[in-house]
N, C-alpha and C positions, 0 to 999 in steps of 0.2 A: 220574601220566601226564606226559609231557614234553609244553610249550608247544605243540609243532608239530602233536600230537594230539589236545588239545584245540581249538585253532583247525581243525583240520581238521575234526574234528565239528561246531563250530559256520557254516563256510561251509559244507559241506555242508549242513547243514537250512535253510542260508539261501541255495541257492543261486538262488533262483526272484528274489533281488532284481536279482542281476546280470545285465550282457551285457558282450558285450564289447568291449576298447577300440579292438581293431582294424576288427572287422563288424558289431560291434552282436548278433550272435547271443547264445543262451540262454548259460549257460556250467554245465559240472557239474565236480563236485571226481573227477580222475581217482584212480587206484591209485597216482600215482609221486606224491598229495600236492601239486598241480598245481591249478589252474583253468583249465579246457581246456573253451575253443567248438567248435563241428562244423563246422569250417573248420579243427580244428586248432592255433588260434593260443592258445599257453601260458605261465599266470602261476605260479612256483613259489612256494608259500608257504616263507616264511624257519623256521628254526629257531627264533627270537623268537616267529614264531606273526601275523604280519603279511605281507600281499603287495603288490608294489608293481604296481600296476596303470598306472603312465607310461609312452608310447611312447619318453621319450628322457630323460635325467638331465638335471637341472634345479638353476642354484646358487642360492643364498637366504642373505638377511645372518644369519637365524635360525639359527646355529650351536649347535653341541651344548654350550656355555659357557654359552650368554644361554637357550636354552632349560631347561638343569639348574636355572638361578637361577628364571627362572620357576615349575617345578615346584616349587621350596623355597619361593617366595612364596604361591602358592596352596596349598601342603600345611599354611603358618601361619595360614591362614584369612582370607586377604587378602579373597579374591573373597566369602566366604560369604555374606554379605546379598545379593549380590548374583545368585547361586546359587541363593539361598533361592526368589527370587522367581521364578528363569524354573521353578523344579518344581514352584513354584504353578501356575503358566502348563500347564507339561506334566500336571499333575495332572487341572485345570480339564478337561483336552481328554479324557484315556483315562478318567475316571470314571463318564459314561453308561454306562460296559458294562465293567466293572471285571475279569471274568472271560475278556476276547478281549486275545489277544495286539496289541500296540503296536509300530512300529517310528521309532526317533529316528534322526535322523542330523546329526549335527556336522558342519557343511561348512564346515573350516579348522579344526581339532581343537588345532593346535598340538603340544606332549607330551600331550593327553589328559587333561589332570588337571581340568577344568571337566565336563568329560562323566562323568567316572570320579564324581565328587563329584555331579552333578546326578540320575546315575543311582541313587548309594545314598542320598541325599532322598529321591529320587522312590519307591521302593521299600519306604525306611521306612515309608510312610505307604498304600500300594496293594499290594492282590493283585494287580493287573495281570501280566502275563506283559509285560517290557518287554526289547527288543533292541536293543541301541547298535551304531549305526554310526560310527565315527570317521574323517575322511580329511581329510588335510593332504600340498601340495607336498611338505614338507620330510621326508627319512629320517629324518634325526634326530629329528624328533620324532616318528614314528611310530614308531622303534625307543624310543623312551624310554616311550611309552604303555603298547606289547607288555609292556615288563618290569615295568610298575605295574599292569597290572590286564586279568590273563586273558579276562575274562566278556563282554568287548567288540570287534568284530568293528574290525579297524585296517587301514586302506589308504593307501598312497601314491598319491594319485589328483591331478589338475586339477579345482577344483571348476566350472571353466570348460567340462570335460567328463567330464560323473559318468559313472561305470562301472554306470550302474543305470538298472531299467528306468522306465518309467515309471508315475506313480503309484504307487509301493512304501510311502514314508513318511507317517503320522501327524504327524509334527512333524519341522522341521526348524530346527533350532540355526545360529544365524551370530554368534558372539560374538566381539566388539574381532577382525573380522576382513573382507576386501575381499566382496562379494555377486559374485555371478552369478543374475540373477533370471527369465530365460530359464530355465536348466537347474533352481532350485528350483522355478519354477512346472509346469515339469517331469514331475518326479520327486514332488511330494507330492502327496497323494490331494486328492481334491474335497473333502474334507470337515476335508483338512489343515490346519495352522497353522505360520506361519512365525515365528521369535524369534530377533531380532537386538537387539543390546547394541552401545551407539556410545559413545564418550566424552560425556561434557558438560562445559564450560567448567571446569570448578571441579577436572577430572582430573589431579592431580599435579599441583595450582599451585603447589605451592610449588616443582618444578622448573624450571615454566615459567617463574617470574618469575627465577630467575638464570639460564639458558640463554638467554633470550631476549627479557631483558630489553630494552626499547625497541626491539625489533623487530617488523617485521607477524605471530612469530611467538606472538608475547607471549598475544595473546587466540585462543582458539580457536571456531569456532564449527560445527555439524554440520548448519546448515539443509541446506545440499544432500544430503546424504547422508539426510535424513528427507522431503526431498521427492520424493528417487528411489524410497525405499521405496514413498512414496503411490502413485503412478506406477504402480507394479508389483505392489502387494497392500492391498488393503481394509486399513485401520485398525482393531483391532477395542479394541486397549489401547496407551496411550500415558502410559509412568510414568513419573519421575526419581527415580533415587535417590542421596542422598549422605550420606557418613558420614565419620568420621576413624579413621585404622587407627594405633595407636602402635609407632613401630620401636625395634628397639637396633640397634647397630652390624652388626651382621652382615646383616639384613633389611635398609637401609640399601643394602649393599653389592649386595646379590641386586636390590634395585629395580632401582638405579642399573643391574646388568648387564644385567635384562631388558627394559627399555624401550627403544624405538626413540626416544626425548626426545633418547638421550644420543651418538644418530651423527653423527658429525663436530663433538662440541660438544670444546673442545682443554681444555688437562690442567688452565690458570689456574681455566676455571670447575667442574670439576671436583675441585681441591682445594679450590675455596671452598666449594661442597656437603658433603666431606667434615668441611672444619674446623667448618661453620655445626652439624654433628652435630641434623639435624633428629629430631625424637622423634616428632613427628605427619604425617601425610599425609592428603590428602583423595582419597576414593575420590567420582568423582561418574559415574553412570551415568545412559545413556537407554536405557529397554529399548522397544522396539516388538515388538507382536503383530499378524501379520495375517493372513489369510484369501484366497486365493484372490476374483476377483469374479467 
């Protein structure tokens, strides 16, 4: 089956999450291969097998260069302990009733390769019946997700405003990406759980200390961004985790392109990074879990 007719069967059985972007109405998968509300107003699914659900094109420094490097960091195993732990998380939640379907949804997907990996953990380990939702600003990376991995529903959406209705999700995913906690409180069920991943201090320091060295940029910290979360969802788990990932030269190169560390930092400190040929990096993660109150 070609891409478009696979994604077409699966919005269709899912079309009961959506509305849509314009009226907020129900929306069903029309004949022309579409996502069409009763008002009319229509989203055509791409050939890739993804639909952009944006009222107007939107530019984003996440370009199709820094995104491909991304995907090649995380397909070496970058993220994986890191991975590991939020499908514990998702595991924790759909296991009371193993045999009812689940809906995740990744709000800020990126190219998808965190969701794509999280969902085949999660999977290994449960019968669950589990359906990925993936939606990020950027085309580029939701064209790049579409071409890695079929079995997952991808949208170019605002996660400032979800094309979904309310209460649809089980779990909702926000990984090394901006919140909107309005629209997740939203969209996930009462009984839902929310998994967001922030930096912590120790994240790529060894970047940090030559880019920014001796500057206010040098040390980083995430209280506000954890005290927003309090703010907005019960606390139910509160981890840190850190480890060391060993590169060679080419992984190295893919960092250095995917990371936003490296915008605007000029070429002096950049060929010092390259010369200093680091072998180790530190992966330092905060994951927070929380709960609706």
């Amino acid at each position: 089956m070609k891409k478009i007719d696979i994604a077409k069967t699966m919005f269709s059985d899912n079309c009961h999450l959506f509305k849509c972007p314009v009226c907020g109405n129900e929306m069903n998968i029309a004949d022309s291969q579409s996502l069409v509300c009763i008002n009319r107003h229509s989203f055509d699914l791409s050939r890739q097998g993804y639909v952009n659900l944006l009222l107007k094109a939107n530019k984003s420094k996440y370009d199709k260069d820094m995104l491909e490097s991304r995907n090649i960091i995380s397909k070496s195993g970058f993220f994986d302990p890191m991975l590991e732990q939020i499908s514990s998380l998702v595991l924790r939640q759909i296991s009371p009733n193993p045999s009812s379907s689940a809906f995740v949804l990744d709000a800020g997907c990126g190219e998808g390769s965190h969701l794509s990996r999280i969902l085949s953990m999660t999977r290994n380990k449960s019968r669950a019946k589990l359906q990925a939702v993936g939606i990020d600003i950027s085309k580029e990376g939701i064209r790049i997700a579409a071409r890695d991995n079929i079995e997952i529903i991808w949208c170019v959406a605002d996660l400032a405003k979800l094309p979904f209705k309310d209460k649809q999700f089980d779990v909702i995913l926000n990984v090394l990406s901006p919140a909107s906690y309005t629209e997740f409180d939203r969209v996930l069920k009462d009984t839902g759980i929310l998994i967001k991943v922030v930096p912590e201090s120790g994240y790529l320091i060894q970047l940090r200390n030559i880019f920014f060295d001796r500057t206010d940029k040098e040390a980083y910290s995430n209280e506000k961004v954890i005290k927003l979360f309090t703010e907005n969802f019960h606390l139910i788990e509160n981890q840190r985790l850190s480890y060391e990932v060993e590169l060679d030269e080419t992984s190295l190169y893919h960092l250095l392109n995917m990371t936003p560390l490296t915008w605007n930092v000029d070429k002096e400190k950049m060929q010092k990074v390259n010369n200093m040929r680091i072998s180790k990096i530190t992966a330092d993660f905060r994951i927070l879990c929380g709960n609706k109150f």
